[in-house]
C-alpha angles and dihedrals in degrees: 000000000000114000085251079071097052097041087058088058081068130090112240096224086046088054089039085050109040093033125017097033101052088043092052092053091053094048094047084052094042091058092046097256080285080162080081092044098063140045103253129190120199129202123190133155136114095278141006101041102116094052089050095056097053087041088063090045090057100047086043093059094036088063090042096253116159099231132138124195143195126219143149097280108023145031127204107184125170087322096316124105130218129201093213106169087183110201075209130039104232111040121211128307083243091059098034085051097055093050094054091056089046091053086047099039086054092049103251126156108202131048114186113202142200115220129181132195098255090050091060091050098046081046088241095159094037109153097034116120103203114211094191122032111193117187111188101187144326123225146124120337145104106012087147076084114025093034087198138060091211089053085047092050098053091040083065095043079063088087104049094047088068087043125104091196121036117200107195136182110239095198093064120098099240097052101125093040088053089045091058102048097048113100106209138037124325137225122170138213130200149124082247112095084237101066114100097236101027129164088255095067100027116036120187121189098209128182097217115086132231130062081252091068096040080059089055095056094046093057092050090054098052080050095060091032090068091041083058097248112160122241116236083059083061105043089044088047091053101044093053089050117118112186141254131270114272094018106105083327113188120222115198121226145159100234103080088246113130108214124183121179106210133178095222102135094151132084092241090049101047095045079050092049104039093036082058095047090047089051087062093038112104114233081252100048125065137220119232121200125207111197154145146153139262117241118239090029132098094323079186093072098062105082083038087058094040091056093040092066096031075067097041109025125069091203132026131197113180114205144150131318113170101312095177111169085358130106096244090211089055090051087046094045096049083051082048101046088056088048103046092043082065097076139291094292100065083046093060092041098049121110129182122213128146096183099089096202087049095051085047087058096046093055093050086045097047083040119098125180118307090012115128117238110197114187104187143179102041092057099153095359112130091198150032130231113227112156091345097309121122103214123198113274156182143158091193099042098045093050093053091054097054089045086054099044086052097054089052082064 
């Protein structure tokens, strides 16, 4: 028995309690409880956390604001960056901790963090007191450890209830139950005119595509809004916003194939994701999806994510995505199974194929020009998790490398 095995013998609460909880107190001693000594901003939700927080980097900066932040992929702390490439969102209290006391050691005022679910329930972030909460959206997603979406949902209300300012997204579902559980004020986000901070009002020319990322934004700008920030800094500081590596990352070739690697591994992000590739696909071209699943994750979502490209995508391949201890064909068969039970044309279109360099290849191979090519679910990741190894990876880099091993020919 690994000691995954025995882990999972362990109450969650037993192990928050008798573990985290106690580690997180005495980092948060240890740094001083530098958390109370500096104006932090927390972002949680299923997707869209990472490219939030560098939105309100970004706007921060623009408007000559002293801040640092810490998200999946990047670190800014006190003028130094850090390639984090996190296999987890929040990293440990001990590391949260020390960058605290770096932001506040090189003078700066504002910390923007990224907070995941799990983080609030293994009380990574204890001792902060978050002056802005910002949820961007719940859906669909860890339930392995949450087992159910009313006990997620108030995991991530966890963060708003510690917030004096809560910035919500008025186009989610659970909206009003979120509103009523916040504890301080309340500014809302949304593509909905009744949201407080809408594109109506409020219109931003991005150059990032899809309605999600347009939320994003959305939800960046109520959060300097209520820091007072005037509007023509943010909406200079998000039009002039790229992007990050690994989100709708677009990968440049010669073969008139359009390619994007995207972290979407939900079932909210990839209908985001896919839904916003579609939209760009020509009725003559199609639009080819490369996915899997993680093992010891939301084994739920795979049959949702399964039927939600069998809609959107005109050809599936199913592949790896960090399998660890699982068999990769039963991961692939239980996203298959969502996908074929959709109707005859996902059955036609389906391809199986573990290997993901291989899948990658497939779908450059099956690929002719104008067609979409989406590679979801490592986005950012530099590895990939098989027994318990995490193996050198990367969508980017290894699509580059085939492209390039195709134009020597």
């Amino acid at each position: 028995m690994h000691g995954k095995s025995v882990r999972r013998l362990i109450p969650n609460w037993i192990i928050n309690y008798g573990k985290h909880l106690p580690e997180a107190i005495f980092a948060s001693f240890l740094s001083g409880f530098s958390g109370g000594k500096i104006r932090v901003i927390g972002v949680t939700g299923t997707d869209g956390k990472t490219t939030t927080v560098n939105m309100i980097f970004q706007i921060l900066r623009y408007d000559r604001k002293r801040c640092s932040m810490i998200s999946t992929i990047n670190a800014s702390v006190g003028n130094k960056f850090y390639d984090t490439g996190f296999h987890v969102t929040s990293p440990s209290p001990w590391v949260i901790q020390r960058y605290l006391k770096q932001a506040k050691e090189g003078n700066d005022e504002f910390m923007i963090l990224e907070v995941t679910s799990h983080a609030l329930s293994q009380f990574r972030v204890w001792g902060i007191p978050f002056e802005i909460g910002v949820i961007t959206n719940v859906t669909h997603e860890h339930l392995d450890y949450h087992k159910t979406f009313q006990n997620y949902l108030l995991t991530k209300a966890k963060l708003i209830k510690r917030s004096k300012i809560a910035i919500l997204n008025r186009d989610d579902l659970n909206f009003d139950i979120l509103s009523k559980t916040s504890q301080g004020k309340i500014i809302s986000f949304g593509l909905t005119r009744e949201a407080d901070v809408n594109p109506y009002d409020f219109p931003i020319n991005l150059q990032l595509p899809g309605k999600y990322n347009l939320q994003n934004a959305l939800a960046a700008a109520a959060t300097a809004f209520s820091l007072g920030i005037k509007r023509s800094v943010v909406k200079k500081a998000l039009e002039n916003f790229s992007g990050l590596s690994g989100r709708m990352e677009s990968i440049p070739n010669k073969l008139g194939i359009s390619i994007f690697v995207d972290f979407a591994h939900t079932p909210n992000g990839l209908e985001q994701s896919l839904g916003t590739l579609r939209e760009r696909r020509k009725k003559s071209n199609k639009l080819i999806a490369v996915f899997g699943a993680a093992s010891e994750r939301d084994l739920q979502k795979r049959p949702l994510m399964g039927e939600i490209a069998s809609r959107l995508a005109d050809i599936i391949i199913l592949t790896d995505e960090d399998p660890r201890f699982e068999d990769s064909l039963k991961i692939i068969d239980e996203i298959a199974r969502g996908a074929l039970n959709n109707g005859s044309k996902a059955e036609v279109n389906l391809f199986k194929e573990p290997d993901r360099e291989k899948a990658i290849k497939m779908a450059l191979g099956l690929a002719k020009r104008g067609d979409i090519i989406g590679i979801f679910g490592k986005g950012h990741e530099k590895s990939m998790n098989y027994y318990g190894e995490e193996r050198p990876w990367s969508d980017t880099k290894t699509t580059k490398r085939i492209l390039q091993s195709w134009m020597r020919k």
